[in-house]
MDAnalysis code that builds the backbone (N, CA, C; Angstrom):
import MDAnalysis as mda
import numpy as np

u = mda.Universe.empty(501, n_residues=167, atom_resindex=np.repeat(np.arange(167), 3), trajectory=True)
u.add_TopologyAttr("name", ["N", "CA", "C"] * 167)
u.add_TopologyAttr("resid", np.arange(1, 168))
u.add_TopologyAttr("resname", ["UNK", "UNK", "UNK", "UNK", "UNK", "UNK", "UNK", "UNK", "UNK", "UNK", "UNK", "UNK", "UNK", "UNK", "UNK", "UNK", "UNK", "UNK", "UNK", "UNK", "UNK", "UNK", "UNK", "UNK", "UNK", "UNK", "UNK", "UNK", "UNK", "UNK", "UNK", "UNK", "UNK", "UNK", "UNK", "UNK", "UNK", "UNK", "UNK", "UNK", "UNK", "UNK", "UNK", "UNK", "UNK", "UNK", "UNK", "UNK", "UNK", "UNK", "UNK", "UNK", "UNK", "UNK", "UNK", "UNK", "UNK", "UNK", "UNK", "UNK", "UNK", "UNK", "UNK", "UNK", "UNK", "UNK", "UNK", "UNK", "UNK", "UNK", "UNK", "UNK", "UNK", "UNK", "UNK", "UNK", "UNK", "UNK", "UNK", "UNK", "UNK", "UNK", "UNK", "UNK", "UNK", "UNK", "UNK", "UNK", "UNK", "UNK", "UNK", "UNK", "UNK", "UNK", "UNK", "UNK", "UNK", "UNK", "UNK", "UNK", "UNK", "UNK", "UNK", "UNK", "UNK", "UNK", "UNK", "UNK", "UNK", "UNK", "UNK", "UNK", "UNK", "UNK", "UNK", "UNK", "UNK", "UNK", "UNK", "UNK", "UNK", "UNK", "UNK", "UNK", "UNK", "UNK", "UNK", "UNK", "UNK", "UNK", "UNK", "UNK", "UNK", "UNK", "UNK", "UNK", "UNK", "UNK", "UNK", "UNK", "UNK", "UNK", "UNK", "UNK", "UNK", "UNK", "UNK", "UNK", "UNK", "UNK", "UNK", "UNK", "UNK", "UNK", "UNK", "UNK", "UNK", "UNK", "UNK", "UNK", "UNK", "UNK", "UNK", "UNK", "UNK", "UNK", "UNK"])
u.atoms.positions = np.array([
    [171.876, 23.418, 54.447],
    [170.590, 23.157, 54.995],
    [169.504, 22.932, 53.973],
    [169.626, 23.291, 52.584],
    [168.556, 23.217, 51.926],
    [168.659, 21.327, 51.675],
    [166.719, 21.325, 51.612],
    [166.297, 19.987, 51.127],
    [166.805, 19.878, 50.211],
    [167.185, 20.383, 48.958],
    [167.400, 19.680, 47.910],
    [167.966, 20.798, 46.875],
    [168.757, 20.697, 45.446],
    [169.685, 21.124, 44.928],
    [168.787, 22.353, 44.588],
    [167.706, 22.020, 44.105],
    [166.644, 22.940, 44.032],
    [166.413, 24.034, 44.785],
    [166.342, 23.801, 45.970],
    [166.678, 24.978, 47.100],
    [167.513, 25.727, 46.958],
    [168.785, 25.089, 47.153],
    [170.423, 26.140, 46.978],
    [170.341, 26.710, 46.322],
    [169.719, 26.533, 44.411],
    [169.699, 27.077, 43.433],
    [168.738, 28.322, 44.180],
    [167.713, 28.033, 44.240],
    [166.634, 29.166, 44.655],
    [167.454, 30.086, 45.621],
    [168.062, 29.993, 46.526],
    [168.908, 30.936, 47.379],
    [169.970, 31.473, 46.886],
    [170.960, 30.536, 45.455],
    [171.644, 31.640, 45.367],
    [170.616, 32.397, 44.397],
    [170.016, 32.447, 43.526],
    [169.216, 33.008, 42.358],
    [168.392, 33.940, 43.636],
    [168.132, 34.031, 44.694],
    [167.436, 35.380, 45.384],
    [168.458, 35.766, 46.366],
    [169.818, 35.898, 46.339],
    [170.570, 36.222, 47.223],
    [170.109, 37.416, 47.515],
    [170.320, 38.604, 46.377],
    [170.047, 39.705, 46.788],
    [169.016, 40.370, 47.597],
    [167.582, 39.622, 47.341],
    [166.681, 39.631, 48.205],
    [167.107, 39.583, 50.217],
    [167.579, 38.265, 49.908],
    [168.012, 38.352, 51.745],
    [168.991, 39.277, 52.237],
    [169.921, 40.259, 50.668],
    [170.882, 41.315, 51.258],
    [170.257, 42.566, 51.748],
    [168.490, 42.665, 50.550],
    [167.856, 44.050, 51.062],
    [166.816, 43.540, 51.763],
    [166.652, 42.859, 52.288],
    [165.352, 42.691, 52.906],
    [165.209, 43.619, 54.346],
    [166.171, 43.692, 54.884],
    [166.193, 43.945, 56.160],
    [166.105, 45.364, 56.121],
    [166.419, 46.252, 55.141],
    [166.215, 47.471, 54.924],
    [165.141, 47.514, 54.484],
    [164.378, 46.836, 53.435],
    [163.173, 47.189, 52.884],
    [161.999, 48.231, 53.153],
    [161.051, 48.627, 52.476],
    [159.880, 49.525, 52.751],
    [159.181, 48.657, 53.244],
    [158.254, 48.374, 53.714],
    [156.571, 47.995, 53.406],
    [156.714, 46.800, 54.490],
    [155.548, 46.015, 54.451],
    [155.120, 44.800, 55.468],
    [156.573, 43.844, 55.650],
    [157.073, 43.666, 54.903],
    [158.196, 42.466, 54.854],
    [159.103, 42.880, 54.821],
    [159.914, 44.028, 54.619],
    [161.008, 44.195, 55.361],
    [160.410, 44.806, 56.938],
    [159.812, 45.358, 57.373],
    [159.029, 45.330, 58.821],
    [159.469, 44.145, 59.367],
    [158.737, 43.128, 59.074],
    [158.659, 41.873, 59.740],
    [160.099, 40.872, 60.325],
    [160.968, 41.210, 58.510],
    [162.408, 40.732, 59.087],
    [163.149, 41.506, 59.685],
    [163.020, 42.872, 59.758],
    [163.263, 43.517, 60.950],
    [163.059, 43.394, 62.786],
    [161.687, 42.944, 62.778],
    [160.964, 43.135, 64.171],
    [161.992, 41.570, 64.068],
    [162.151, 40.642, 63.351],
    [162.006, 39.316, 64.344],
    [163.590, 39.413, 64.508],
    [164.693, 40.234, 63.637],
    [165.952, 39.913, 63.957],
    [165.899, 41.009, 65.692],
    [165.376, 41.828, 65.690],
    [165.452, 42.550, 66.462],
    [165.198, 41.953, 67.806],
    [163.896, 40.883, 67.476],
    [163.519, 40.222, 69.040],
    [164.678, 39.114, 68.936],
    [165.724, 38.137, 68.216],
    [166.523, 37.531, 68.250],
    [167.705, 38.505, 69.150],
    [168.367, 39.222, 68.515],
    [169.172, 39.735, 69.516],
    [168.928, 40.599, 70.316],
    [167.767, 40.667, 70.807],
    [167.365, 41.119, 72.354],
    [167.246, 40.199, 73.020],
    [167.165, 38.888, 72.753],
    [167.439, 37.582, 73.837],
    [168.864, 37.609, 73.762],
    [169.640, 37.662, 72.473],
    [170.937, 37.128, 73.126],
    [171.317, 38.744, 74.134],
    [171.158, 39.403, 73.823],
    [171.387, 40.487, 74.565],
    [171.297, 40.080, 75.949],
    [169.846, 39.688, 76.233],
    [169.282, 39.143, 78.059],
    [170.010, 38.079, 78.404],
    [171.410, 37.601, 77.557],
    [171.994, 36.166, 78.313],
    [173.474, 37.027, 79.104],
    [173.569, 38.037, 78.224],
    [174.657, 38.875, 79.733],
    [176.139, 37.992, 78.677],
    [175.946, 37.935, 77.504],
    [177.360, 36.911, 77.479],
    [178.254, 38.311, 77.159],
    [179.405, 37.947, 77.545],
    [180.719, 38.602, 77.101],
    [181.217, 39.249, 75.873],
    [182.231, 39.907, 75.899],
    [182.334, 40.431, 74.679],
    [184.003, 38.586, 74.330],
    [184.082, 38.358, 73.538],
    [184.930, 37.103, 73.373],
    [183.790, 35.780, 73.421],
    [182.680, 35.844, 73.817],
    [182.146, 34.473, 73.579],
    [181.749, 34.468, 72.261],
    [181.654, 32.913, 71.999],
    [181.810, 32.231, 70.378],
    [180.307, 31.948, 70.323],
    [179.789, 32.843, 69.104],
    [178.452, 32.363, 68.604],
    [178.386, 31.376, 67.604],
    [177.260, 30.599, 67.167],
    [177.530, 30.404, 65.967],
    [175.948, 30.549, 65.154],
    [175.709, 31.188, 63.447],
    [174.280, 31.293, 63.503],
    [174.275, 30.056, 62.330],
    [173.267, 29.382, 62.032],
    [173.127, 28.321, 60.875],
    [171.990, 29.432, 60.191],
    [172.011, 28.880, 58.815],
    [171.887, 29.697, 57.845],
    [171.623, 31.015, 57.928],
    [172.868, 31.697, 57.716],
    [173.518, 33.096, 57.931],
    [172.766, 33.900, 56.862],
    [172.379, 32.943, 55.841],
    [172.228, 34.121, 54.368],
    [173.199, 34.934, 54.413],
    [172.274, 36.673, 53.985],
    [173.746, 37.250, 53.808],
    [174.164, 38.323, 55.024],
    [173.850, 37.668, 56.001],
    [175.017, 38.014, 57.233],
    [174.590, 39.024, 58.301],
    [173.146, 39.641, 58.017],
    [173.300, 40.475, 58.860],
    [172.695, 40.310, 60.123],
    [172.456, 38.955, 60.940],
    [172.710, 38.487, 61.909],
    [173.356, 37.920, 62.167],
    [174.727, 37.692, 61.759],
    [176.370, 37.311, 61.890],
    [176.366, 38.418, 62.362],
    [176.523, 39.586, 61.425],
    [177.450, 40.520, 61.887],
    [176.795, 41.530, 63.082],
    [175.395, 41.629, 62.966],
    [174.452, 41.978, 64.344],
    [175.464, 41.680, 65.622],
    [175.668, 40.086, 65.716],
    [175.795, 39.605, 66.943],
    [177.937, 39.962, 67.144],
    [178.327, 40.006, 65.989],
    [180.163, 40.505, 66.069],
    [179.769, 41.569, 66.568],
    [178.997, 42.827, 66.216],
    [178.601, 44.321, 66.897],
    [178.657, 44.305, 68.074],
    [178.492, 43.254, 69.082],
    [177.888, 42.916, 70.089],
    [179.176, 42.129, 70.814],
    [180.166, 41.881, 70.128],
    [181.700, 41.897, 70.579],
    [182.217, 40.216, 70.439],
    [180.719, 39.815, 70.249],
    [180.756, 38.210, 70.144],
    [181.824, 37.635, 68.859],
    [182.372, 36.513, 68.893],
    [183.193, 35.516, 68.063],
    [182.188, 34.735, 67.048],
    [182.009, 35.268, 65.840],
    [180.736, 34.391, 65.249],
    [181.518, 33.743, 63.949],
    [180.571, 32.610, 64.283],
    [180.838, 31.209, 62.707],
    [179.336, 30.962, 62.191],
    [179.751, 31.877, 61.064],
    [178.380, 32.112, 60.388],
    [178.434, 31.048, 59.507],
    [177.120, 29.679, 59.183],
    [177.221, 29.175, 58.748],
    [176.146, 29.345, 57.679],
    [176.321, 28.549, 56.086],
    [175.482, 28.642, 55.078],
    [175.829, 27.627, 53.881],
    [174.648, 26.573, 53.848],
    [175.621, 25.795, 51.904],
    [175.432, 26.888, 50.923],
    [175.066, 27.615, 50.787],
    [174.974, 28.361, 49.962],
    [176.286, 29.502, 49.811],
    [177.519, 29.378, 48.643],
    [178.305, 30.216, 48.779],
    [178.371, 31.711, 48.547],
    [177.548, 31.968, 48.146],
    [176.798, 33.397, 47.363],
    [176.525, 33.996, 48.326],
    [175.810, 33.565, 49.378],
    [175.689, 34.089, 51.026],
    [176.474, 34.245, 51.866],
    [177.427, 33.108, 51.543],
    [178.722, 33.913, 52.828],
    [179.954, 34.354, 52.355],
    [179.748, 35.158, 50.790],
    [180.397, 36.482, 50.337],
    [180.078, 37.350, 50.509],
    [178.501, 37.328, 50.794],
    [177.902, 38.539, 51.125],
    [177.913, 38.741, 52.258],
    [178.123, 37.841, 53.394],
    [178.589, 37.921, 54.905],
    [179.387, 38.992, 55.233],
    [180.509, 37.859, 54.625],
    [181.779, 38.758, 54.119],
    [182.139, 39.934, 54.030],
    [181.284, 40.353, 52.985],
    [181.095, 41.492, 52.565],
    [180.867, 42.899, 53.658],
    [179.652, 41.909, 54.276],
    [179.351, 43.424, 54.852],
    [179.669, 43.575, 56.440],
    [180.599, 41.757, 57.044],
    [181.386, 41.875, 58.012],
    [182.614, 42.931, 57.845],
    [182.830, 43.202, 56.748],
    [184.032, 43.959, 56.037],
    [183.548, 45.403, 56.020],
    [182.112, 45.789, 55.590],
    [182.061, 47.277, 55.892],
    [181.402, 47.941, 56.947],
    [181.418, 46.617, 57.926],
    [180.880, 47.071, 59.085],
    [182.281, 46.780, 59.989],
    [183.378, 46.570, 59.563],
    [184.373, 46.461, 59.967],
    [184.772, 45.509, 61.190],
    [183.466, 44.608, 61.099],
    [183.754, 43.270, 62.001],
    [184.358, 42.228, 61.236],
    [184.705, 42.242, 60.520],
    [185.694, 40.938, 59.940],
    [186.818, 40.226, 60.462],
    [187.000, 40.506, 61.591],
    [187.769, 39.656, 62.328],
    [186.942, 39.376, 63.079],
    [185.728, 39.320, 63.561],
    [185.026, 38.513, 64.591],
    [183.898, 37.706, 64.101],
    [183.941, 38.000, 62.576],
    [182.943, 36.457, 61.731],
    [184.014, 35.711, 60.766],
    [183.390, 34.451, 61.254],
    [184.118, 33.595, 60.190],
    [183.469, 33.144, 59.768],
    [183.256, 32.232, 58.787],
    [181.987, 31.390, 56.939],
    [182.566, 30.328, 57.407],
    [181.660, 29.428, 57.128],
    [181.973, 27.587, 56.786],
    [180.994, 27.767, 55.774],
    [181.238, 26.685, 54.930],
    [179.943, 26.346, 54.043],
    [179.494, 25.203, 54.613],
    [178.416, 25.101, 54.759],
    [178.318, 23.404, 55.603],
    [176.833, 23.536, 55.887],
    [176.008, 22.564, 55.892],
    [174.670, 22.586, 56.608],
    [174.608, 22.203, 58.140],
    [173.273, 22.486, 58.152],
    [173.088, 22.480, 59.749],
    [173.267, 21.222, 60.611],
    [172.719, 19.991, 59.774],
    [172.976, 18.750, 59.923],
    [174.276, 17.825, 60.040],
    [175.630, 18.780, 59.752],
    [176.366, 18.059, 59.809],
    [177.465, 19.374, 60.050],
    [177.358, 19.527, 61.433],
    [178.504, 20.650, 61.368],
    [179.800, 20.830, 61.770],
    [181.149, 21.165, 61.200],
    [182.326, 20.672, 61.377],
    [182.898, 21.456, 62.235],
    [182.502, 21.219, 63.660],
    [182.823, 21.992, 64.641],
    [183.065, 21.292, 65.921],
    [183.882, 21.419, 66.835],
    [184.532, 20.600, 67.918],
    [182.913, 20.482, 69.054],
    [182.678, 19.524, 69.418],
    [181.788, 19.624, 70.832],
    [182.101, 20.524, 71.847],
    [181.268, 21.014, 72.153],
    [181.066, 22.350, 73.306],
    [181.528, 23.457, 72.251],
    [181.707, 23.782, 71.185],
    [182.505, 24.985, 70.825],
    [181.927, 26.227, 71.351],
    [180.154, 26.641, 71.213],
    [179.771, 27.898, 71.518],
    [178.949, 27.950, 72.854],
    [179.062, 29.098, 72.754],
    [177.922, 29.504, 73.709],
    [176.438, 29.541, 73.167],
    [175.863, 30.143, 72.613],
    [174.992, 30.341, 72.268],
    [175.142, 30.405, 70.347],
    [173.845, 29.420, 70.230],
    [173.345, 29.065, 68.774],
    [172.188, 29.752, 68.441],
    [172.188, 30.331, 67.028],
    [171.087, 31.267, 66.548],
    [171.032, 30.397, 65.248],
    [169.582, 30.726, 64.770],
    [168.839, 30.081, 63.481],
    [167.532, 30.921, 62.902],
    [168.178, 31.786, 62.300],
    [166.487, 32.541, 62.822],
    [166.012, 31.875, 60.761],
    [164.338, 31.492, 60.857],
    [163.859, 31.055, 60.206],
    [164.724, 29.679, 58.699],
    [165.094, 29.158, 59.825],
    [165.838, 28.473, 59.197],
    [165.610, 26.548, 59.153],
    [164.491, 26.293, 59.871],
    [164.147, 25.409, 60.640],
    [163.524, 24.509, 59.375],
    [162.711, 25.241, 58.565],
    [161.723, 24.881, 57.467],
    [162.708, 24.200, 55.701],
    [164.158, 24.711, 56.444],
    [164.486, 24.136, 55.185],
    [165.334, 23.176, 55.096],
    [165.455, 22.596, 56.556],
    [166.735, 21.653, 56.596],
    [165.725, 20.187, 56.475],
    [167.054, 19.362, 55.728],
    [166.465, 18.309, 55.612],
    [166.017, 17.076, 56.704],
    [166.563, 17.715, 57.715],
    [165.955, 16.767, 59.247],
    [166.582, 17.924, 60.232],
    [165.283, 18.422, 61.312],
    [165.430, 19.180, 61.993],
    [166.123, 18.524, 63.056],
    [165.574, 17.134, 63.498],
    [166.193, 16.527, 64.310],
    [167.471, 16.631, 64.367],
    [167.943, 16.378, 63.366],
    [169.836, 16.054, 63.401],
    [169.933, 17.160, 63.227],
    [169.831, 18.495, 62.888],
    [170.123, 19.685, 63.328],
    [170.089, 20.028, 64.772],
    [169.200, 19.565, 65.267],
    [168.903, 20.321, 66.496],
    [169.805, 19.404, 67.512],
    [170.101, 18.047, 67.314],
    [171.173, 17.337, 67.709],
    [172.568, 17.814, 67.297],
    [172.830, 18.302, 66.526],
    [174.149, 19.047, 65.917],
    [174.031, 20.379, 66.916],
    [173.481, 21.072, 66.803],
    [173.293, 22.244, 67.443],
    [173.649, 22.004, 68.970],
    [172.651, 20.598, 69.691],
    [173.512, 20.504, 71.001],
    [174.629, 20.271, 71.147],
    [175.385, 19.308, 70.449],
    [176.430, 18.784, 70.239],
    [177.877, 19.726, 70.292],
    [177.656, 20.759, 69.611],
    [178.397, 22.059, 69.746],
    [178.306, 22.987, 70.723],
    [176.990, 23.411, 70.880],
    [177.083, 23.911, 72.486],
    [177.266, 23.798, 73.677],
    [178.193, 24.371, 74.368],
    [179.085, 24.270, 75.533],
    [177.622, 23.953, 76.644],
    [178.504, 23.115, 77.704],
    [176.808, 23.001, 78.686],
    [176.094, 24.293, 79.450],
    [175.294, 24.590, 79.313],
    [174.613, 25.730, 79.882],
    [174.344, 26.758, 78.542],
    [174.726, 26.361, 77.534],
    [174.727, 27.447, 76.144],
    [173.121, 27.676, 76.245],
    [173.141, 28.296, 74.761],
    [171.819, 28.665, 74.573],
    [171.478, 28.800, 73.536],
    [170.345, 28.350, 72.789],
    [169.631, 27.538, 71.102],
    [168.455, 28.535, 71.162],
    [168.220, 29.867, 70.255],
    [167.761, 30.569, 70.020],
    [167.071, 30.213, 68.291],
    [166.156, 29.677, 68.167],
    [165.914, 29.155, 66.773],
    [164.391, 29.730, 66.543],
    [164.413, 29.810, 65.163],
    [162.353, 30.321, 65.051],
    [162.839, 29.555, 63.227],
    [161.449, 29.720, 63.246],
    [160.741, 29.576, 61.788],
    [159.813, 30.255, 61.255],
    [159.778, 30.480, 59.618],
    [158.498, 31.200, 59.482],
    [156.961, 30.863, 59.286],
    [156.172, 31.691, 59.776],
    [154.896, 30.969, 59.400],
    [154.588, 30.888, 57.805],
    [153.751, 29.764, 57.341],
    [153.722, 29.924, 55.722],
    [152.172, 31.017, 56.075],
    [151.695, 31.331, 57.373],
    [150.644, 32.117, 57.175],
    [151.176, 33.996, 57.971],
    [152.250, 33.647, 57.871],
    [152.971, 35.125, 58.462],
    [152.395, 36.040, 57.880],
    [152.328, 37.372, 58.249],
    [151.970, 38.683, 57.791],
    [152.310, 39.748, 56.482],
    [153.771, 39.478, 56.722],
    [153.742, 39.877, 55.286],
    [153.685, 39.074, 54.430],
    [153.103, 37.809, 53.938],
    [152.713, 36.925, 53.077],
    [151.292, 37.065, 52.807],
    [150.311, 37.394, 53.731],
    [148.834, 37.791, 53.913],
    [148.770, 39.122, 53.280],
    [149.495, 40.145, 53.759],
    [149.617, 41.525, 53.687],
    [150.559, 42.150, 52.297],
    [151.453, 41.356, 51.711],
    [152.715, 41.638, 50.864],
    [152.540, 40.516, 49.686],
    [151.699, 39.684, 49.271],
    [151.636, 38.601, 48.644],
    [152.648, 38.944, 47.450],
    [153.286, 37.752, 47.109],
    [154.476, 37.793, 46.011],
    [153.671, 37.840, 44.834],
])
């Protein structure tokens, strides 16, 4: 999904960042907390099964992959970045869902996945870095089964902990 080589580089060079963020102290780990939290409280309100196939586009390092395997779901966590979906990996493995996530490396724009495959598609702040949202968001239908469900956000460049947490 990243625009440009420049990007990837920047994601793997802050991997670790997206591994602690979600634990973090202060305004910004808060924030990526509250919003994964309101993400799977919608998929929660769709009633899906334990065996339905998720899939999230840029997974980083996994812990809304493996959120939604907790949750009994079949997930294909996707990311170009390979540094991120070792760390998927990783912690699908010590959360002992590793049989219910699987890695592609692949962007959002071009995804190597059969038509109708999932039920429901997740993206959380991921929108801002692909190089055409359009053909993502056309990829994204393309894979989802009819009646699925496209759960996507982005971040604000004027979000809170950016106001409140400045780098």
């Amino acid at each position: 999904m990243p625009k440009s080589s420049a990007t990837r580089d920047h994601f793997e060079r802050t991997a670790a960042f997206w591994r602690d963020v979600y634990g973090s102290p202060g305004v910004e780990g808060a924030v990526y907390a509250e919003r994964q939290r309101k993400a799977l409280a919608l998929v929660d309100g769709l009633g899906l099964g334990p065996g339905a196939k998720a899939i999230e586009i840029g997974c980083g390092a996994g812990w809304n992959a493996v959120a939604l395997a907790e949750r009994g779901l079949l997930v294909q966590a996707t990311d170009p970045v390979e540094k991120m979906l070792r760390m998927t990996r990783e912690l699908a493995a010590a959360r002992r869902v590793e049989k219910l996530v699987g890695v592609s490396c692949c962007a959002g724009e071009a995804l190597p996945f059969a038509d109708q495959s999932f039920h429901v598609a997740v993206g959380i702040a991921v929108m801002e870095w692909v190089d055409s949202p359009d053909l993502m968001l056309a990829e994204l239908l393309r894979v989802l089964r009819p009646g699925g469900h496209l759960i996507l956000s982005a971040t604000n460049r004027w979000s809170l902990q950016r106001v409140m947490d400045p780098w």
